[in-house]
N, C-alpha and C positions, 0 to 999 in steps of 0.2 A: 603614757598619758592618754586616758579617753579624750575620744572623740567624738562626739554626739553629735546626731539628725533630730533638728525641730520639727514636726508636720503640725501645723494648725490648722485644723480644718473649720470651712464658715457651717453658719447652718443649712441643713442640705433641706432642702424642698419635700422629704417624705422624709421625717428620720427615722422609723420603723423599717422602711426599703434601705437607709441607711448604715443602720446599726447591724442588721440583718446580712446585709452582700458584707459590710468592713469583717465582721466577725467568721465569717465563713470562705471569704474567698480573698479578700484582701491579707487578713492576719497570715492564712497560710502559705501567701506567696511571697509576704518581708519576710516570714521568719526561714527561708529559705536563701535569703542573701547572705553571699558568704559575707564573714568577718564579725558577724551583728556578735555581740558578746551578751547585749541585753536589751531587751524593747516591753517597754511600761506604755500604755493608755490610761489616758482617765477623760471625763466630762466636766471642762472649767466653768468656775463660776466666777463670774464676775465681782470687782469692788467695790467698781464706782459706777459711772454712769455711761461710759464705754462697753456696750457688747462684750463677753466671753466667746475665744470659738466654742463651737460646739465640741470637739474630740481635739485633743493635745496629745501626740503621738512621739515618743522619745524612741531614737535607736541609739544606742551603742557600741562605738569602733573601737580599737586598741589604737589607733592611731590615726591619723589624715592619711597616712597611705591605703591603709587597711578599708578606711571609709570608701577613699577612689579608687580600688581596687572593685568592692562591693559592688556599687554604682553601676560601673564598667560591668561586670559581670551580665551575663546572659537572664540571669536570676533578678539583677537589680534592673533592670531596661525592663522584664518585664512585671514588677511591681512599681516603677514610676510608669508605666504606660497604662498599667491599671487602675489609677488615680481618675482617670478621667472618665471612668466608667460609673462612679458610684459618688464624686463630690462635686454634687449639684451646687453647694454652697462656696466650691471653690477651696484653694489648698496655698496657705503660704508654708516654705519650706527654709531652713534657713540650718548651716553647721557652724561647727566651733569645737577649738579646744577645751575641755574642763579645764577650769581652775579653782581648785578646793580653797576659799579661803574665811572657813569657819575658823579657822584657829587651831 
């Protein structure tokens, strides 16, 4: 069963210094966490009249262990500790099991 990591990030104070540090120094330090099977970005847009974060960042585990294995890793300490270097707007983070239930 996947495992997925939410990161929403707010909107950050420069998103040109933003988008610029996440793509170059951020991207290549998650995708060095062990476990990750798959990690998609995109820029939300909002539907209603509540704010979009700015960047919505999905990881993918094989598993919750595999996820807390990741984390734990010397690799994952420092891609969470590098969070605070570049989101000025702030980072909610949040996991969970998948569950497919299109049918």
């Amino acid at each position: 069963m996947t495992h997925r990591l939410l990161v929403q990030y707010g909107r950050p104070t420069d998103p040109a210094a933003f988008d610029r540090y996440y793509r170059e120094v951020h991207v290549p330090l998650a995708r060095k966490i062990p476990g990750v099977t798959r990690m998609e970005v995109g820029n939300a847009q909002a539907l209603g009249e509540d704010p979009a974060p700015y960047l919505v960042a999905v990881l993918d585990f094989a598993s919750a262990e595999a996820f807390a294995a990741g984390l734990q890793s010397p690799e994952g300490a420092a891609a969470a500790g590098d969070v605070a270097n570049f989101a000025t707007g702030g980072a909610t983070m949040s996991h969970f099991d998948v569950e497919d239930v299109s049918g």
